[in-house]
C-alpha positions, 0 to 999 in steps of 0.5 A, a space after each residue: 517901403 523902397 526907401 525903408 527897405 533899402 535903409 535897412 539893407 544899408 544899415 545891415 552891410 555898414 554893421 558887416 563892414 563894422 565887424 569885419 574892421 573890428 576883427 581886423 583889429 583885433 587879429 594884429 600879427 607879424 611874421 618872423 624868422 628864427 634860427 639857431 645853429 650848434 656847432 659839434 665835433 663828431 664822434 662816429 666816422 664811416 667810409 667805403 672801399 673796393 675790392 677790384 679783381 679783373 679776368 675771364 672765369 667769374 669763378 676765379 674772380 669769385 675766390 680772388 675776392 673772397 680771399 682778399 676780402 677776407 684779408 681786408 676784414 681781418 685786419 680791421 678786426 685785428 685794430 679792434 674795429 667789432 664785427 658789427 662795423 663792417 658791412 661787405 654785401 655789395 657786389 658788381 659784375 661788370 663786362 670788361 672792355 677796353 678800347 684801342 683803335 676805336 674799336 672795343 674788346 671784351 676781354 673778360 669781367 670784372 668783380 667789384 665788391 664794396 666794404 663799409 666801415 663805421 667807427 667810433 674812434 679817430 684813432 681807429 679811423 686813422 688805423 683803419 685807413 692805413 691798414 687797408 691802404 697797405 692791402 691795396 685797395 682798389 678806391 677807398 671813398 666816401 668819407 663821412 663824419 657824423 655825431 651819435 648825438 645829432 637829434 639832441 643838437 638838433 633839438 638845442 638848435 631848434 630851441 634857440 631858432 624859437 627864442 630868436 624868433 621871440 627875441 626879433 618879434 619883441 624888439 620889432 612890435 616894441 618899436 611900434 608900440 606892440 607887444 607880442 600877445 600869443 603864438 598863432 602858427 610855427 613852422 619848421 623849416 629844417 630836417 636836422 641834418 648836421 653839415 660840416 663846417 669845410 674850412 675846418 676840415 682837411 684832405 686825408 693823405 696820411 695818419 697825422 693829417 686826419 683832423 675830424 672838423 666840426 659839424 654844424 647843425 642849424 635850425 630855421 623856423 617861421 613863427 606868426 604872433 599874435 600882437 596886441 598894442 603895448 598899453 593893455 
């Protein structure tokens, strides 16, 4: 009966060995990655200014920055730049100290007030720029060049990381004697934030340096295939 038994038991885990190297067989896969990338030249340009002033009365602060706010924004609208583009809500109120003799002096405050500004022309780019330069600015900074049509580039990059991948996974099961057989898993790996190209680009010092650049969006993806051998 010992002996029956333990035939038995040996039969039924040599069956569960057997299945198991079945399914293994028939679950062949590779892993691979694609990408892809789209290179753009963006259409939308944005970049902040400071309006500085310094002193002991916080209101008379408050007017200076008024008035000259007010001088910076009327300029840009008399360029064409439209209402909606200016946003010229942050404001800092900051001690002013300065240091001599290692010894610090609060000589009043200083008001800090940041404008930003998005266009959609070079040509208004350049205007702007120098317009404000010519009301004297505190800082002009944080230069930024976007496209209107970023999710659709993305797409198209995303697109052609899919068939890259296809593409390496083909070639590589081919070599082997494979051929690719169904999807199992895809991962996306990027979140479609366009980078600019840096060797394209120039530093701004004056209107006819101004050059846009190019923008490059890419796509990474990670593909499992399911494979199966080249004869079936």
């Amino acid at each position: 009966m010992r002996i029956c038994l333990l035939f038995c038991l040996t039969l039924l885990i040599g069956n569960t060995f057997a299945k198991e190297n079945s399914n293994v067989k028939q679950h062949k896969s590779i892993e691979v990655f694609g990408a892809g990338s789209i290179q753009s030249v963006p259409d939308r340009f944005s970049f902040s200014l400071s309006i500085e002033e310094k002193g002991k009365v916080a209101a008379h602060l408050n007017q200076a920055i008024i008035e000259k706010s007010n001088s910076v924004i009327q300029a840009l609208f008399e360029i064409g730049v439209d209402k909606q583009q200016v946003q010229s809500l942050q404001i800092r109120f900051n001690p002013w100290i300065e240091y001599k003799n290692n010894t610090q002096e609060q000589k009043g405050f200083i008001l800090t007030r940041q404008i930003t500004v998005t266009l959609d022309s070079l040509t208004k780019y350049e205007q702007s720029i120098d317009a404000v330069l010519n009301l004297g600015v505190s800082h002009i900074n944080q230069f930024i060049f976007s496209n209107s049509q970023a999710d659709k580039h993305y797409q198209a990059a995303l697109q052609q990381a899919l068939i890259n991948a296809q593409q390496r996974a083909t070639d590589m099961a081919k070599v082997l004697g494979l051929k690719l057989s169904g999807v199992i898993s895809i991962l996306e790996q990027t979140s479609g934030q366009p980078a600019p190209i840096m060797a394209k680009a120039r530093q701004f010092q004056a209107s006819e340096s101004y050059q846009a650049g190019e923008m490059l969006t890419e796509a990474r993806v990670k593909v499992v295939f399911a494979l199966q051998n080249a004869s079936k």
